[in-house]
C-alpha positions in Angstrom: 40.2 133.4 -8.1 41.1 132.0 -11.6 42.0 128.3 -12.1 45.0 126.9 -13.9 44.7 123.6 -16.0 47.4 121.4 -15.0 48.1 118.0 -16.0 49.3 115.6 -13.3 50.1 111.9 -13.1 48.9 109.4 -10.3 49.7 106.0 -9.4 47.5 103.0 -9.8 46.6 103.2 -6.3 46.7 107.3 -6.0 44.0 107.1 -8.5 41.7 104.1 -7.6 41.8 106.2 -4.0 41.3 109.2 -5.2 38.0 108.4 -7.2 36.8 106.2 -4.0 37.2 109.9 -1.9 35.4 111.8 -4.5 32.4 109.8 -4.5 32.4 109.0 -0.8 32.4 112.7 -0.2 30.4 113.5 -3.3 33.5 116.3 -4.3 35.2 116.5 -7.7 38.4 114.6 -7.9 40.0 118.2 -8.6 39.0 119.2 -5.5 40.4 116.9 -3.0 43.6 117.8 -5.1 43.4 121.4 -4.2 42.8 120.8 -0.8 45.2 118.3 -0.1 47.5 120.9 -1.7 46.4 123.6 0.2 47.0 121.2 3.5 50.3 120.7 2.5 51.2 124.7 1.0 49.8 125.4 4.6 52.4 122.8 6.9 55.2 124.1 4.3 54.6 127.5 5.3 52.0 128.6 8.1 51.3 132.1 6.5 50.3 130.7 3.6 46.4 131.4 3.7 44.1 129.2 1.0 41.7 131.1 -1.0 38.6 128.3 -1.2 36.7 127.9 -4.2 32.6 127.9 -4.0 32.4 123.9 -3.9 35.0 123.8 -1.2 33.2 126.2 0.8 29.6 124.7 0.5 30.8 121.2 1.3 30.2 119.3 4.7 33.6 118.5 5.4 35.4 121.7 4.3 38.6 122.6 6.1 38.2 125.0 8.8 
């Protein structure tokens, strides 16, 4: 599936917790984006079915 560039903006603390994730679980910040997006895309609407990108789907704690 293609990716989109999008720019977003964090807070302070977003960010500073964000990098902590991504080197604690060795993932790309950009990753722990999309899934926390897919998380919440899935809650908003249960049919809503996430199409997981290679490093998603090689990683130990992937989503089920």
């Amino acid at each position: 599936m293609a990716k989109k560039r999008k720019s977003i903006y964090f807070t302070q603390t977003q960010a500073a917790r964000l990098e902590q994730k991504s080197q604690q679980e060795n993932l790309s910040e950009a990753e722990i984006v999309r899934r926390a997006l897919d998380v919440y895309l899935a809650w908003d609407d249960p049919s809503y079915t996430p199409h997981p990108t290679p490093q998603t789907s090689n990683a130990h704690s992937s989503p089920p």
